[in-house]
C-alpha positions as CSV (number, residue, x, y, z in Angstrom):
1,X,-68.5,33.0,23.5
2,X,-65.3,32.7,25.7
3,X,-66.2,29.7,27.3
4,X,-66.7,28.0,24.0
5,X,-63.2,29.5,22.7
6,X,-61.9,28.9,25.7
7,X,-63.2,25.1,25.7
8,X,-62.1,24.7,21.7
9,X,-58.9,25.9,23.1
10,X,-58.5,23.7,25.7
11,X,-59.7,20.6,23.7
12,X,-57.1,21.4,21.1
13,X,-54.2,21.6,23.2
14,X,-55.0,18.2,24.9
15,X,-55.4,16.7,21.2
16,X,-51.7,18.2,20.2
17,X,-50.5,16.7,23.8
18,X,-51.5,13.6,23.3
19,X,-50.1,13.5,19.7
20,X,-46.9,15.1,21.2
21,X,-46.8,12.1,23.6
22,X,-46.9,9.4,21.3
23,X,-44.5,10.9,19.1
24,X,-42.4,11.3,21.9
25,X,-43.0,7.4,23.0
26,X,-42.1,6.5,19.1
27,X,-38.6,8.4,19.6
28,X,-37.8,6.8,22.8
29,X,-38.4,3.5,21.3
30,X,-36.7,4.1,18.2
31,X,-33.5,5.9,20.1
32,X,-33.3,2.2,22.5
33,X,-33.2,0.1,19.3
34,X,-30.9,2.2,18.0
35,X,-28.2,2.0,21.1
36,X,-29.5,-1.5,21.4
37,X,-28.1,-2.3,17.9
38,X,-24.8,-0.7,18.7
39,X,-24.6,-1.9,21.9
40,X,-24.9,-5.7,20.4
41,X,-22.6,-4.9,17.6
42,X,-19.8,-3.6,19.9
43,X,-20.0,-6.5,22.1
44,X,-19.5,-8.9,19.0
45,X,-16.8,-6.8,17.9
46,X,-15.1,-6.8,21.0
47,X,-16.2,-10.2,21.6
48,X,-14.2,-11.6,18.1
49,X,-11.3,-9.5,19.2
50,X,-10.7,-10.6,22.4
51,X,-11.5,-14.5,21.2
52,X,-8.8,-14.3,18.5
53,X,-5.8,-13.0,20.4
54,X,-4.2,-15.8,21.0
55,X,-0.8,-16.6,22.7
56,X,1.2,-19.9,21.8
57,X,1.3,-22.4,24.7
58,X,2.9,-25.3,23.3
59,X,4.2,-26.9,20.3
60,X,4.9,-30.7,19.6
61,X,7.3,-31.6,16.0
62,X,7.4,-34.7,14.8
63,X,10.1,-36.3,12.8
64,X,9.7,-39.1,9.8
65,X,10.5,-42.0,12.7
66,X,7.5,-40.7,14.8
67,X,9.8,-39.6,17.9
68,X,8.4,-36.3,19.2
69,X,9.3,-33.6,21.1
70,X,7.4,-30.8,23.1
71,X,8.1,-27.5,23.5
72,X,6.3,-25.0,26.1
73,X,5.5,-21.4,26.4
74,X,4.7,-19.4,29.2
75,X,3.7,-15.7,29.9
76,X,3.0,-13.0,32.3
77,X,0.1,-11.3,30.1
78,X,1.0,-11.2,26.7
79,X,4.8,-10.8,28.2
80,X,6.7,-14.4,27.4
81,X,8.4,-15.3,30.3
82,X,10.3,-18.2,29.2
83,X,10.3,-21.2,26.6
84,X,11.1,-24.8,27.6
85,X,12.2,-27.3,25.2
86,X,14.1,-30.7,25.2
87,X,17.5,-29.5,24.7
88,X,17.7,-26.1,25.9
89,X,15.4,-23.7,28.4
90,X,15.2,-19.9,27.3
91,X,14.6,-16.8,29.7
92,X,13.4,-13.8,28.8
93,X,13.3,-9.9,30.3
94,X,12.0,-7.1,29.5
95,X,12.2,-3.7,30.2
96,X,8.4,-1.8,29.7
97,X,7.6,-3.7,26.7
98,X,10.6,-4.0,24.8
99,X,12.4,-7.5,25.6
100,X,15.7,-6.5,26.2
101,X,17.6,-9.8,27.5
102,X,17.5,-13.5,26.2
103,X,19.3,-15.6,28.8
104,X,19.8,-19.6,27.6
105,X,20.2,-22.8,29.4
106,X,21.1,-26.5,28.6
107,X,19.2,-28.9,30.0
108,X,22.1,-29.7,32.7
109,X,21.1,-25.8,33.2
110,X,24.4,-24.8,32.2
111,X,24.2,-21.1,31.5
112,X,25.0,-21.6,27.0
113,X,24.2,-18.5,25.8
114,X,23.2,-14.2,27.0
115,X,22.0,-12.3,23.8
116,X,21.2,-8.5,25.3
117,X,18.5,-6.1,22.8
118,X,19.4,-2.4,22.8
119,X,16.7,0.0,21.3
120,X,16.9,3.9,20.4
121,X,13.3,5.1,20.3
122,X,12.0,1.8,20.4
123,X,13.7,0.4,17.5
124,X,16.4,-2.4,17.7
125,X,20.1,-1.0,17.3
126,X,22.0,-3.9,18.5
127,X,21.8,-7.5,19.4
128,X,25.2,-8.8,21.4
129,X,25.2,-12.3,22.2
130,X,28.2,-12.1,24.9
131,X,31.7,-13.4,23.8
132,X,30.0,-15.3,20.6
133,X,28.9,-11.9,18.6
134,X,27.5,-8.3,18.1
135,X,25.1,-7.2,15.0
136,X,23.8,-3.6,14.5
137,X,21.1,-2.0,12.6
138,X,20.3,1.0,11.0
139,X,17.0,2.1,9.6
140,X,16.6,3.4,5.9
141,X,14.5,6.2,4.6
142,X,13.2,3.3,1.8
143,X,11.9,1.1,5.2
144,X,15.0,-1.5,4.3
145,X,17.2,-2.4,7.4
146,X,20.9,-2.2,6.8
147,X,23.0,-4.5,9.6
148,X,26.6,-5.2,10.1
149,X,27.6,-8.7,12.0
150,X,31.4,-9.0,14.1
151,X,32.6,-12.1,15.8
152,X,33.6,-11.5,19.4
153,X,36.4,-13.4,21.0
154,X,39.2,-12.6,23.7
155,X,41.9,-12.4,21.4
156,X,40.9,-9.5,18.5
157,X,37.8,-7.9,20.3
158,X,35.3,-7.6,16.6
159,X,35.9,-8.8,13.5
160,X,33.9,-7.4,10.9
161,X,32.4,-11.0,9.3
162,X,28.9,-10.2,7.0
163,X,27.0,-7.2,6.6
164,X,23.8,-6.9,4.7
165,X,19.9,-5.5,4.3
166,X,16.8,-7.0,5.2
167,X,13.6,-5.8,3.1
168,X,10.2,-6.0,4.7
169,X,6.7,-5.9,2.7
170,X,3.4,-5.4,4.5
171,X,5.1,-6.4,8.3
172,X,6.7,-9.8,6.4
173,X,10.3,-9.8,5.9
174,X,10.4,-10.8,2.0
175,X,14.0,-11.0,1.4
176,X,17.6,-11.3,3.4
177,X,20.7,-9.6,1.6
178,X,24.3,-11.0,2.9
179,X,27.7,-10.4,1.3
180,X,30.7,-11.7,3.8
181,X,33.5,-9.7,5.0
182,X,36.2,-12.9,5.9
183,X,36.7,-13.9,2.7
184,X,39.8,-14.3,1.4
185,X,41.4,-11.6,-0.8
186,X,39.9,-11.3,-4.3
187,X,36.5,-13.4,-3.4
188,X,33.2,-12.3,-2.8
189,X,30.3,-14.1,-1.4
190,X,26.6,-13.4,-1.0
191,X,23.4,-15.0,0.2
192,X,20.1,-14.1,-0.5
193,X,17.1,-15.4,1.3
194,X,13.8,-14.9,0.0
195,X,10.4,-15.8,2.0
196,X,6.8,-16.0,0.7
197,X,4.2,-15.4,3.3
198,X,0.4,-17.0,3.7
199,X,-2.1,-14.4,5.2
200,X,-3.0,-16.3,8.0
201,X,-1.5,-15.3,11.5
202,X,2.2,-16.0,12.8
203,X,1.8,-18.4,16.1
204,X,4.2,-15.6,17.7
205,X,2.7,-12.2,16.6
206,X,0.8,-11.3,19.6
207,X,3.7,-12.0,22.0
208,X,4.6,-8.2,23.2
209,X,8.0,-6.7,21.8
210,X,9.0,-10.1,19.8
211,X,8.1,-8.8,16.5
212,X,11.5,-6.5,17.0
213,X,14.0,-9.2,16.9
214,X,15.1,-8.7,13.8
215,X,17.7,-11.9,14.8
216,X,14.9,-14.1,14.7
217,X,14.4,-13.5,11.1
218,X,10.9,-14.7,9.3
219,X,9.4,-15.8,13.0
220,X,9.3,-12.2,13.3
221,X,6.6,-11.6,10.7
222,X,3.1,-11.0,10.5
223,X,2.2,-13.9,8.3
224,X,3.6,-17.3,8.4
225,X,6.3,-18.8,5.8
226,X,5.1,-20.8,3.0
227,X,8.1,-20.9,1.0
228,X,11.9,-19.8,1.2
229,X,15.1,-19.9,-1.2
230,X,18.2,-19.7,-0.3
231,X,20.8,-18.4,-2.8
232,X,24.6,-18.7,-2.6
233,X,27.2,-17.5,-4.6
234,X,31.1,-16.9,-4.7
235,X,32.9,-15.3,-7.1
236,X,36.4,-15.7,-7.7
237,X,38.1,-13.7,-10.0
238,X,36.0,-15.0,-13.5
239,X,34.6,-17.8,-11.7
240,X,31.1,-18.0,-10.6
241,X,29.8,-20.5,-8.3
242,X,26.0,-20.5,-6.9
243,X,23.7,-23.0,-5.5
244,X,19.9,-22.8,-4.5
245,X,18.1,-24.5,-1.8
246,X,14.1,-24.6,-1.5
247,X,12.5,-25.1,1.6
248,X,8.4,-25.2,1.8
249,X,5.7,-25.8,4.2
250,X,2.2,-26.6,4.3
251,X,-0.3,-25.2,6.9
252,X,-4.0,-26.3,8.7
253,X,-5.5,-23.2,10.7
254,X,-8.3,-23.2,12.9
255,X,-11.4,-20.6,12.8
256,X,-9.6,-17.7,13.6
257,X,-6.8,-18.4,11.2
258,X,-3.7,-19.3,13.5
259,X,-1.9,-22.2,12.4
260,X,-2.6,-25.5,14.2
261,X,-0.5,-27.7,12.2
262,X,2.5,-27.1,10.0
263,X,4.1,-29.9,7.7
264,X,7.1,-29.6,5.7
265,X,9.4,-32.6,3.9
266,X,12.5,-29.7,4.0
267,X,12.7,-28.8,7.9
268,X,16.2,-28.0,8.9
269,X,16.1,-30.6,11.9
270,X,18.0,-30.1,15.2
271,X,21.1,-32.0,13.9
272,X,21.3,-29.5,11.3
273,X,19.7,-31.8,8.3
274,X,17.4,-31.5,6.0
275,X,14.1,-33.4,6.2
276,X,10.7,-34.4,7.4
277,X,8.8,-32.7,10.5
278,X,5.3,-31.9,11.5
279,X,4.6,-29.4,14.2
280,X,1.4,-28.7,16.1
281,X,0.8,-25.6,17.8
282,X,-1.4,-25.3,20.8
283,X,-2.5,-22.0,22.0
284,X,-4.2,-20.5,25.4
């Protein structure tokens, strides 16, 4: 009688081992398709990401005549080093990952023009472009950025000549307040720029620490510039004068929405006119 327990016994534990071990063999399989599935879907992830940070390398505009000009961009990680273009060369430094010097040269590489960046817990406090001008910022509870602009020169040290705000909406900068200070007695005038953005990405938004330039107005943004107006009015006493000017541009992106060609019949040109020029961006 104990044999045949102990055999029944015996018989039923191998029966439970052998269903243990498959059901074990069914979670082993089921955890590795599991990880395997994550493991895929993290590489894709971080496949896309890497493949659509993108750094501009070099842009070519085109005027109405068909004369073109190219401009290049090179970096030291995502850290631009310096931008060459027909008429001038620009240098930049940076301290940690703030850029905190823009150093300018003719193409005769005649030093033209030093613009230092100081920063107060990583935000931009003052731009001074040395001997040409000094603007400073300060940052408002309601996310608007308040500036004041002077005019440097040997003879009066700063002379107070605009002040202003600059409003920002989802990392864009929508709108650009000015009034002027150097007006004569009894006249005030005011410009208003107002920018409407795409949702595609700015050529220059992965480029370390150039986002804080507030100086460099809409390139600074997130998105890129579809349309801007340009509003200026002077008041004199009872008299009201104001004029409007409308600048728009059309973009073609690639697959991972960066622009790859811009077109716009309104281009302030390097002469300082208004008209036609088409830009294509290339990008490493």
């Amino acid at each position: 009688m104990w044999v045949l327990i102990n055999f029944y016994t015996f018989g039923l534990s191998s029966f439970e081992r052998a269903n243990k071990g498959k059901c074990v063999m069914k979670k082993i399989k089921y955890i590795y398709w599991i990880l395997s599935v994550l493991l895929f879907a993290f590489y894709a992830c971080s496949t896309e990401s890497v493949d659509t940070i993108k750094l501009l390398k070099r842009v070519v505009a085109t005027s109405s005549d068909g004369a073109s000009t190219s401009t290049m961009y090179t970096y030291i990680g995502s850290k631009i080093v310096s931008i060459d273009g027909v008429l001038k060369h620009t240098d930049f430094t940076y301290d940690n990952d703030l850029i905190t010097k823009i150093v300018v040269f003719d193409k005769q590489n005649q030093l033209s023009e030093t613009i230092e960046y100081s920063y107060v817990g990583g935000q931009l406090v003052q731009v001074k472009s040395l001997n040409n001008y000094r603007i400073s910022y300060v940052y408002n509870l309601n996310g608007t950025i308040s500036f004041e602009k002077f005019i440097l020169d040997s003879d009066n040290p700063e002379v107070k000549v605009s002040h202003g705000t600059l409003y920002f909406q989802n990392e864009n900068l929508i709108k650009t307040e000015t009034i002027a200070d150097d007006t004569p007695e009894g006249t005030i005038s005011t410009s208003n720029v107002s920018f409407e953005y795409d949702s595609k990405n700015n050529p220059m938004r992965n480029v370390l620490g150039y986002r804080k330039l507030l100086d460099q107005n809409q390139k600074i943004s997130l998105n890129n510039s579809l349309t801007s107006v340009l509003i200026s009015t002077t008041t004199q006493g009872d008299q009201v004068t104001s004029s409007a000017k409308f600048y728009k541009t059309a973009f073609k992106y690639d697959v991972d929405d960066y622009p790859i060609e811009e077109v716009s019949e309104t281009a302030i040109l390097d002469n300082g006119t208004i008209g036609y020029l088409k830009t294509d961006y290339f990008y490493q």
